[in-house]
ZALUMZA-729181 format. One record per atom (N, C-alpha, C): x, y, z; residue in three letters. Coordinates in steps of 0.02 Angstrom, whole numbers, plus 32768, in hexadecimal, padded with zeros to 4 digits. Example, Ala and Ser with C-alpha at 12.3 -4.5 7.8 and 13.67 -1.06 7.14 Angstrom:
<rs>
82947EE48186ALA82677F1F8186ALA82947F5B8186ALA82827F908162SER82AC7FCB8165SER82858002818ASER
</rs>
This chain:
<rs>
802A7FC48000UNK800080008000UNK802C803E8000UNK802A80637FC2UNK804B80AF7FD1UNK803F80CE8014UNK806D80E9802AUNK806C8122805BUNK80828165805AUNK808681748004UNK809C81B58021UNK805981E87FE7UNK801E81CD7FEFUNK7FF181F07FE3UNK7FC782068014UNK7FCA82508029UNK7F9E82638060UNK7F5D824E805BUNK7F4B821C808CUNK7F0082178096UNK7EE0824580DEUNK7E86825980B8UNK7E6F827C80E9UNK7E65826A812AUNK7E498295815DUNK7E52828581A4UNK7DEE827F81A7UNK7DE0824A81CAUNK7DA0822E81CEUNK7D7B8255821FUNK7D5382748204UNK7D1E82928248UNK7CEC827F8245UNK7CD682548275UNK7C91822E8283UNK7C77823182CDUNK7C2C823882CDUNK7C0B82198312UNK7C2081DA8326UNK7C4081D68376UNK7C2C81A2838BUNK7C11819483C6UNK7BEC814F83E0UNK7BC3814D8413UNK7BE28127843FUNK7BE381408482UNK7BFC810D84C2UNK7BCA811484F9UNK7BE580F38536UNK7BBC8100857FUNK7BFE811D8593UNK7BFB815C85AAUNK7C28816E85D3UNK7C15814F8612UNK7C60814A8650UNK7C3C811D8685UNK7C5C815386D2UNK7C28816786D3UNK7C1881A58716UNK7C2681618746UNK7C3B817E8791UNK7C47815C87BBUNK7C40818987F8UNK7BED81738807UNK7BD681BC8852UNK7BB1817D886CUNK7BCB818D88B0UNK7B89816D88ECUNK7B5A817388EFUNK7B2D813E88F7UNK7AEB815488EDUNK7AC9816188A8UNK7AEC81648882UNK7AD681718838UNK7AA5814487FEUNK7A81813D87E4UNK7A52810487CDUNK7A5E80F68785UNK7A4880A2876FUNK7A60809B873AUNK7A4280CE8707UNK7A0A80DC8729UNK79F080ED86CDUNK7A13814A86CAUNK7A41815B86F9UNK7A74819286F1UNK7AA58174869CUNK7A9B814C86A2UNK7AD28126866BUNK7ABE8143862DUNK7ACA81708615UNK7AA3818885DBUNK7AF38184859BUNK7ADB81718556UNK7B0A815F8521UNK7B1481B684EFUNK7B4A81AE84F9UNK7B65820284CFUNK7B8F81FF84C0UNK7B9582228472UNK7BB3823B842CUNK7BE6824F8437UNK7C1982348427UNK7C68826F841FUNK7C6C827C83D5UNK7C9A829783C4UNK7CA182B38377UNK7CF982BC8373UNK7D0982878350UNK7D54827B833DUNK7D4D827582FFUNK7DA882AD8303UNK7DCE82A082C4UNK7E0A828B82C7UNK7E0C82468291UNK7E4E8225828FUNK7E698228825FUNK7EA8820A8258UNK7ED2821181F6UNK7EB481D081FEUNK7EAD81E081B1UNK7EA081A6817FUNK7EBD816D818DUNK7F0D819781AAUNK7F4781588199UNK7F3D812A81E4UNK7F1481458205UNK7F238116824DUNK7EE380EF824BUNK7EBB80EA821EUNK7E7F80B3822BUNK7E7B808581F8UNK7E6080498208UNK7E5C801F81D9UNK7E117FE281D2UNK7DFE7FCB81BCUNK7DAB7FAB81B7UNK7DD17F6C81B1UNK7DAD7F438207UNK7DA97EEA8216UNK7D617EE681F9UNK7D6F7EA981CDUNK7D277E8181C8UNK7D437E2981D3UNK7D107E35821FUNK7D047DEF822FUNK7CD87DC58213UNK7CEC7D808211UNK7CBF7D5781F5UNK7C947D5D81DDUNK7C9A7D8A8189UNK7C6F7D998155UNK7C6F7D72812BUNK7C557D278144UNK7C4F7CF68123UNK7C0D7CF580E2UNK7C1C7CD380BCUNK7BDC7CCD8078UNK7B9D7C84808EUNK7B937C8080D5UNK7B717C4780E9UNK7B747C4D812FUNK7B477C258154UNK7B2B7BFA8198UNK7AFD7BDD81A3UNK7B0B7BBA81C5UNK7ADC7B7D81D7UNK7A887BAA81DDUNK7A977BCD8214UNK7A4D7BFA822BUNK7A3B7C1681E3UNK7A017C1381C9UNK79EF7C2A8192UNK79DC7C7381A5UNK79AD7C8381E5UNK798E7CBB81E3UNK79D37CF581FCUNK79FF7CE68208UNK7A497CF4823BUNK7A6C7D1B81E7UNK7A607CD481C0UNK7A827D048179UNK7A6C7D408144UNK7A2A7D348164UNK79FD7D5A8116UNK7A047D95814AUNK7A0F7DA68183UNK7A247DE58188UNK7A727DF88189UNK7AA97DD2818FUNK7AD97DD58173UNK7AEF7DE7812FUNK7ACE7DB38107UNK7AE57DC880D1UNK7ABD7E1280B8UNK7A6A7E1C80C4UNK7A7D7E7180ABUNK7A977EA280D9UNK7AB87E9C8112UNK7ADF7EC88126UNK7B177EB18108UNK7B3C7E8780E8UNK7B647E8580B8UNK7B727EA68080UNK7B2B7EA9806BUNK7B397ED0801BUNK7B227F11801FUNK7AF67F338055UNK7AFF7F5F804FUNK7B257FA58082UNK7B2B7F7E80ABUNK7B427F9C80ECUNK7BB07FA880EBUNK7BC47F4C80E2UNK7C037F4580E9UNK7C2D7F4480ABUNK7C077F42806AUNK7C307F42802AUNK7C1F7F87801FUNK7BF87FBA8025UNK7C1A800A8027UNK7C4A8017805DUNK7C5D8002808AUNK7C91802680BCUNK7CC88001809CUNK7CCB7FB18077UNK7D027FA6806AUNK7D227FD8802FUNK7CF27FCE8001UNK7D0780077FCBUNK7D1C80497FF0UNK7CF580738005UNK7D1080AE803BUNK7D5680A88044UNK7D5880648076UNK7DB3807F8091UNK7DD58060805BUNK7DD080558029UNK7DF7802F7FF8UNK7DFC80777FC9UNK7DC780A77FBDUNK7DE180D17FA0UNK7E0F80FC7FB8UNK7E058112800FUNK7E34813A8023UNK7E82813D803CUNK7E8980DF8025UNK7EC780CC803DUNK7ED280B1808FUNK7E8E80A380A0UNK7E9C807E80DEUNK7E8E803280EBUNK7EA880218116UNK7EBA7FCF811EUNK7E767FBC8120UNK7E597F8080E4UNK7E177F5780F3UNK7E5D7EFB8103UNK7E367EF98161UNK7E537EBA8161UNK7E0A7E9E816BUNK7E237E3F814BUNK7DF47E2C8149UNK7E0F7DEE8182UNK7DE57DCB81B9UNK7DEF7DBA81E7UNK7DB27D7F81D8UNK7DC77D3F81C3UNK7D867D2181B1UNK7D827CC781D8UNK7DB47CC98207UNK7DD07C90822CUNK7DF67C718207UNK7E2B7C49823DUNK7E557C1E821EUNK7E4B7BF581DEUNK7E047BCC81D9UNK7DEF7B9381BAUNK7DE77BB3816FUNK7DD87BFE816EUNK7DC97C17813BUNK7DF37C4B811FUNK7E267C638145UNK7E5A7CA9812BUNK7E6E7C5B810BUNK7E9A7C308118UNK7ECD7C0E80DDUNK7EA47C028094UNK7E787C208091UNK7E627C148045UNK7E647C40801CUNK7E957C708049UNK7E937CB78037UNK7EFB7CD5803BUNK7F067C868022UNK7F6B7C918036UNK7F857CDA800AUNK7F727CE87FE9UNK7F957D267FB8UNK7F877D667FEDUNK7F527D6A800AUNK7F3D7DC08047UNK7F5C7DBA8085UNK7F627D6280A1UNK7F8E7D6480DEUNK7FC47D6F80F0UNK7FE97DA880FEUNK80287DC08120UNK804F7D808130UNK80947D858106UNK80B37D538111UNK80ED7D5A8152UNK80D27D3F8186UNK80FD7D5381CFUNK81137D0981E5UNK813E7CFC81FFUNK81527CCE8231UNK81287CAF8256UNK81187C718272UNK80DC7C48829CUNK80DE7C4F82DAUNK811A7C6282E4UNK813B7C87831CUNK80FB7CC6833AUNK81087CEB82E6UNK80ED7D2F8311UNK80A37D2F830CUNK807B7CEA82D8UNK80467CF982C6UNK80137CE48305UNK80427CAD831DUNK80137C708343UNK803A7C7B839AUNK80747C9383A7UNK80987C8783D6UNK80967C6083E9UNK80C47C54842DUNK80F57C258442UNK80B37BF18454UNK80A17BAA8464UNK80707B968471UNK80717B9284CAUNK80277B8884DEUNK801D7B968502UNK80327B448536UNK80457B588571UNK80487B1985A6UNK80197AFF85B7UNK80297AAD85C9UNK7FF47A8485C6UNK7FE77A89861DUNK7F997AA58626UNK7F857AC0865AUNK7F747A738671UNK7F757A8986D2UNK7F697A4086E1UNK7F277A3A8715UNK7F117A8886F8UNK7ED17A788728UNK7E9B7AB686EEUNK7E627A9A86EAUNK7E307A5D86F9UNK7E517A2F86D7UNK7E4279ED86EAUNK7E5979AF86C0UNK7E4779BF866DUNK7E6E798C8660UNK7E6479898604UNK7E1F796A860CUNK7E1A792C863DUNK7DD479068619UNK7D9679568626UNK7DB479658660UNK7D6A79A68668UNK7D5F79D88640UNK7D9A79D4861FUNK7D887A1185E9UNK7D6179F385A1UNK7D8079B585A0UNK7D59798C8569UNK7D347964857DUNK7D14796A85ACUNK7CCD795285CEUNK7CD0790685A9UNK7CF978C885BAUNK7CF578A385B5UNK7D18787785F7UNK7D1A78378604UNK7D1B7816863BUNK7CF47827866AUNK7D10782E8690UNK7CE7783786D2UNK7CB6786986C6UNK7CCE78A086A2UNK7CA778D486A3UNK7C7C78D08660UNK7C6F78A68647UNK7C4678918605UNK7BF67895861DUNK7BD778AB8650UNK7B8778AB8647UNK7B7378EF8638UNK7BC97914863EUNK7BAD79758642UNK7BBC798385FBUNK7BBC795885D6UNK7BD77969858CUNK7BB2797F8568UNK7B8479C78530UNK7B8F79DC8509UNK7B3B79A384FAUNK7AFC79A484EDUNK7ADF797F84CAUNK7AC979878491UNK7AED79BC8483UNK7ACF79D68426UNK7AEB79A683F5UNK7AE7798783D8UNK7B0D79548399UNK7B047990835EUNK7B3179AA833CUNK7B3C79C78318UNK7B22799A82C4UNK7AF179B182A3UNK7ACD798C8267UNK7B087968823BUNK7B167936822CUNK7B53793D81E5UNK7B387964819EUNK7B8279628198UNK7B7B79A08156UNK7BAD79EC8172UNK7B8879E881CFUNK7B9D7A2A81DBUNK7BF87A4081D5UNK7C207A1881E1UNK7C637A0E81D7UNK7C717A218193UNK7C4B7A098165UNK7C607A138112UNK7C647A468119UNK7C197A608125UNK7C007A9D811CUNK7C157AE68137UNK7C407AE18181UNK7C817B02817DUNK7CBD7B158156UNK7CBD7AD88145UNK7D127AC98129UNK7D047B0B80D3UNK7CC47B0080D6UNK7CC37B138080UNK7CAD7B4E807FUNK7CB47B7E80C7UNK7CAA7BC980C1UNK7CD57BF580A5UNK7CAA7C2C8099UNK7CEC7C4F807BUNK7CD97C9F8094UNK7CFB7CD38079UNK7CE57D118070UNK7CAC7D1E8052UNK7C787D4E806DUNK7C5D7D598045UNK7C5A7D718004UNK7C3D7D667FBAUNK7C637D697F86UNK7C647DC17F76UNK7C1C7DEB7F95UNK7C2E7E357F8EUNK7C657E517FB1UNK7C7C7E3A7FE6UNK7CC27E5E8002UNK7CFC7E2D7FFDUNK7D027DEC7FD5UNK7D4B7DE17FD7UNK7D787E0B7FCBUNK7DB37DF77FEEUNK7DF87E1F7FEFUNK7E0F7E127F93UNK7E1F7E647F8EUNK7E447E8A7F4AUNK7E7E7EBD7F4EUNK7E8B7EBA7F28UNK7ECD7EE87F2FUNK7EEF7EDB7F56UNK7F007F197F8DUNK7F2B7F1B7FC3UNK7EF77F0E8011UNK7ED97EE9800BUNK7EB37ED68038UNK7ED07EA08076UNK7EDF7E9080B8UNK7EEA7E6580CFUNK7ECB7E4080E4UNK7ED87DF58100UNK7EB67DB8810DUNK7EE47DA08145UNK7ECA7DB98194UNK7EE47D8A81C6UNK7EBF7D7581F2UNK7EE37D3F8220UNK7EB87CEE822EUNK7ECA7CF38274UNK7EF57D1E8297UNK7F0C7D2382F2UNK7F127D628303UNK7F027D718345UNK7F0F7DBB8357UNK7F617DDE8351UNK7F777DB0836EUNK7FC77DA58358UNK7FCA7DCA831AUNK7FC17DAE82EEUNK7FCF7DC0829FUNK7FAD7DFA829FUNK7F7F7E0D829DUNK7F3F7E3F82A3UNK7F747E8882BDUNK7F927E7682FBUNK7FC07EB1832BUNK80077EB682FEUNK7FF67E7682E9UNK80487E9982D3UNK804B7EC28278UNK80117EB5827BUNK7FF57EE3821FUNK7FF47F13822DUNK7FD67F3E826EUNK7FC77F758282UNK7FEE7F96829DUNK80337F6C82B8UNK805E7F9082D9UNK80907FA182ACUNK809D7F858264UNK80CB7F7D8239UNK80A47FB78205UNK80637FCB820FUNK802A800981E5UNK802180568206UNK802D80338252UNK803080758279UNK7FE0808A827BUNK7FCA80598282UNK7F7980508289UNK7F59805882D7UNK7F3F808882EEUNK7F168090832CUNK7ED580798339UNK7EAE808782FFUNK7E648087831DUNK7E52805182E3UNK7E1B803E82F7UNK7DF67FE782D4UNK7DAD7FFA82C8UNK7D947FF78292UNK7D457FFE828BUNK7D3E7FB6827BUNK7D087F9482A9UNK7CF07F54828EUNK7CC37F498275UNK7CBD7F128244UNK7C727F178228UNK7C787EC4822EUNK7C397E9A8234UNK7C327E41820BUNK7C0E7E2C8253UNK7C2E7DF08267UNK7BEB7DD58286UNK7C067D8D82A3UNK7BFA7D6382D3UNK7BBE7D8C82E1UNK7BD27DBA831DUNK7BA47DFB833EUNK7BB67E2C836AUNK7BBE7E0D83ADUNK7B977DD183CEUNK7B997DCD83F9UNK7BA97D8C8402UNK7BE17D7083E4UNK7C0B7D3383C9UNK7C607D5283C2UNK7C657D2D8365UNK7CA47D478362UNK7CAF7D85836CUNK7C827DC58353UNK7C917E02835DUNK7CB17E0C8391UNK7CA67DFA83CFUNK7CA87DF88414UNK7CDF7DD7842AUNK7CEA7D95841AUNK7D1B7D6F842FUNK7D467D55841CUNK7D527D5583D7UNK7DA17D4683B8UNK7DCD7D6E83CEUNK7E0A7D5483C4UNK7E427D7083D0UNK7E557DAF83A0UNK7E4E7DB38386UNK7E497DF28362UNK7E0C7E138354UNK7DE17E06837FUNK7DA87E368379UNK7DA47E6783ACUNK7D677E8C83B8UNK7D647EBC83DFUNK7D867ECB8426UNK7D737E8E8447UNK7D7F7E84849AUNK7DDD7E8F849FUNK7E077E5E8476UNK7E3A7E468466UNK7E547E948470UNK7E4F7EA68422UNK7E6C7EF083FCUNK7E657F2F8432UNK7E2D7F2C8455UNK7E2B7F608483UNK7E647F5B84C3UNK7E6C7F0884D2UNK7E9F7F02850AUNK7EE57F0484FCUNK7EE17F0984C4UNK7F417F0A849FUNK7F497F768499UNK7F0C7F9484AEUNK7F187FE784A1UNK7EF77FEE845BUNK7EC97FD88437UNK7EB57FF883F9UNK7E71801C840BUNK7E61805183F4UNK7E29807483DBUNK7DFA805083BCUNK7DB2802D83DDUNK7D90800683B6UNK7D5A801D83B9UNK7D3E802B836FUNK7D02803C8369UNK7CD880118332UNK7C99800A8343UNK7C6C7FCD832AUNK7C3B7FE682F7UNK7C2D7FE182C9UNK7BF37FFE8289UNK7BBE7FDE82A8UNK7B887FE982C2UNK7B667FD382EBUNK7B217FB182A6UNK7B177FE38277UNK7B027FBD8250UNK7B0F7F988216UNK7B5E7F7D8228UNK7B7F7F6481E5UNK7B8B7F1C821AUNK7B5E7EFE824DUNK7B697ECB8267UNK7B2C7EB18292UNK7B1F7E6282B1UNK7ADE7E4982ADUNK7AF97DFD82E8UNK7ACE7E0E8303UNK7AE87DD88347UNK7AC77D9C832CUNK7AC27D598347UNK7AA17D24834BUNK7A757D1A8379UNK7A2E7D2D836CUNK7A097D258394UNK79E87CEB83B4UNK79B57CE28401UNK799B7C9F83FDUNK79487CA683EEUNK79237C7A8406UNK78D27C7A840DUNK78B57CBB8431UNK78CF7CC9844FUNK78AF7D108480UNK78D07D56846CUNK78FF7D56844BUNK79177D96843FUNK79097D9783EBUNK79047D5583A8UNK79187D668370UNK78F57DB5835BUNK78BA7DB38371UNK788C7DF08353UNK78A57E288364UNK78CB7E38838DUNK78CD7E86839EUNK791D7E93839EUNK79337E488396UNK79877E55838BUNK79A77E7C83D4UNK79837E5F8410UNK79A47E6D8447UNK79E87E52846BUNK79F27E228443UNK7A447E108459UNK7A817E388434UNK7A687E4783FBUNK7A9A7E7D83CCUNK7A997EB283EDUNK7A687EDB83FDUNK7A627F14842BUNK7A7D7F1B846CUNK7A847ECC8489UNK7A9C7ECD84C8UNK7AEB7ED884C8UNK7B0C7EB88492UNK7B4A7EB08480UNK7B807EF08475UNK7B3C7F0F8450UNK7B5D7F568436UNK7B657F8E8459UNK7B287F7F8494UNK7B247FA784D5UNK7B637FA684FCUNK7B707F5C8508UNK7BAE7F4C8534UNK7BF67F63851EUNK7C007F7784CEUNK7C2E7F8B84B1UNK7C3D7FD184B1UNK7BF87FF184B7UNK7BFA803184B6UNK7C198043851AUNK7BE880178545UNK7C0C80238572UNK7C3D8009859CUNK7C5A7FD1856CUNK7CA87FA985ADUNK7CD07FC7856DUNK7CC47FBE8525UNK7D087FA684FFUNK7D1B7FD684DEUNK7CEB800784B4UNK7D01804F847DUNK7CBD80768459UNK7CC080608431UNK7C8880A0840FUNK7C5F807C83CAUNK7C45809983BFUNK7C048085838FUNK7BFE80D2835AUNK7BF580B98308UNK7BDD80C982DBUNK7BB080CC82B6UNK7B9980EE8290UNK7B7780C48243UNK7B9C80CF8206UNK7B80809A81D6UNK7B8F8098819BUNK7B8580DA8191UNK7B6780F7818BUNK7B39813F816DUNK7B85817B817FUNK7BA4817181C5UNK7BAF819381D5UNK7C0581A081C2UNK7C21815381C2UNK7C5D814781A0UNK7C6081548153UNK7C3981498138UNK7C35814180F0UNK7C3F819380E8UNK7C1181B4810DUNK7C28821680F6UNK7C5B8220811AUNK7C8982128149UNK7CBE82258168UNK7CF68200812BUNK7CEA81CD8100UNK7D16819E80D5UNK7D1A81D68091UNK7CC381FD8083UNK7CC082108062UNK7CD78267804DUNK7CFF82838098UNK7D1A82B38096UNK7D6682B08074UNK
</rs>
């Protein structure tokens, strides 16, 4: 990626919980408010998590995929015109199908040193077998579903082009950004209150290594269950909690004219 073309500096709304701390004070004091930042171009860059072209949950995808096409393939275009980093973050099983965008680093630095073999809880308790085999897991996963992993891919409106990246560990993820001089992270993909949330290079992760994380609030879509699918109260819950433990919240609407200055 050139660097020595000045790109513009991005001013956008964003939304948090600031977190007041008075005695006596009540939750619903908790009120969510707007800051208004401007950053260079050159210090931000667009994660899309697991913007896969499929899932199992049918009703989980058909809102995925059109926040796909219309929500996350204009912001990709966006930072692709202004010269900022679109990484694409699509899990292990699925960045290697993507070897030409993945940063070629050491396993060393991608995966680090491995971890020690812990000696408590037992192995059988963690794999809920032997003794501990009646607390095991009773979902039998359908066959097919294994294939049907293995054969995901990007979604086909935002696969990685050009100068686009493709990484698979937070590791790798920190060290793109530290080698870009990259601060702040807009995320977009899914799901919000899943991987968004809990990969290693997603939100939770990136915020504890010092990055600036802010979430497109409508460029992403939780997995809902029986009691929440209709009103999409677990996505809301997610995004709440982000706005007030982890960073800040966007819109498409709002990046796209800050992309578009």
């Amino acid at each position: 990626m050139s660097t020595d073309i000045p790109r513009p500096d991005l001013e956008l709304n964003l939304r948090h919980y600031p977190r007041p701390a008075r005695l006596g004070m009540r939750e619903t004091e908790v009120q969510p408010a707007t800051v208004r930042w401007r950053m260079p171009a050159d210090s931000v860059a667009l994660v899309l998590v697991d913007v896969w072209n499929g899932l199992y949950m049918a009703s989980f995808m058909d809102r995925a995929a059109e926040i796909t096409r219309t929500k996350i393939k204009p912001l990709v275009e966006a930072f692709r015109r202004i010269g900022a980093p679109v990484i694409h973050a699509p899990a292990p099983h699925v960045a290697k199908k993507y070897e030409r965008w993945v940063p070629k680093m050491p396993d060393a630095e991608v995966w680090g040193p491995p971890e020690p073999e812990a000696d408590w809880p037992p192995a059988d308790f963690k794999a809920k077998r032997g003794a501990y085999a009646e607390w095991a897991p009773k979902d039998v996963p359908e066959p097919g579903l294994d294939e049907f992993y293995e054969a995901l891919r990007i979604a086909p409106e935002v696969e990685p082009a050009g100068e686009d990246l493709v990484i698979h560990t937070g590791r790798q993820l920190h060290a793109v950004l530290r080698e870009r001089r990259i601060l702040r992270l807009f995320y977009v993909g899914f799901a919000t209150n899943v991987c968004m949330y809990n990969r290693d290079y997603a939100t939770r992760a990136m915020k504890a290594r010092g990055y600036d994380v802010i979430v497109v609030r409508d460029a992403t879509t939780g997995i809902e269950v029986a009691g929440t699918a209709g009103g999409l109260e677990l996505t809301q819950a997610y995004l709440t909690n982000m706005e007030r433990l982890i960073g800040y919240t966007t819109t498409t609407a709002e990046l796209l004219a800050a992309c578009g200055k």
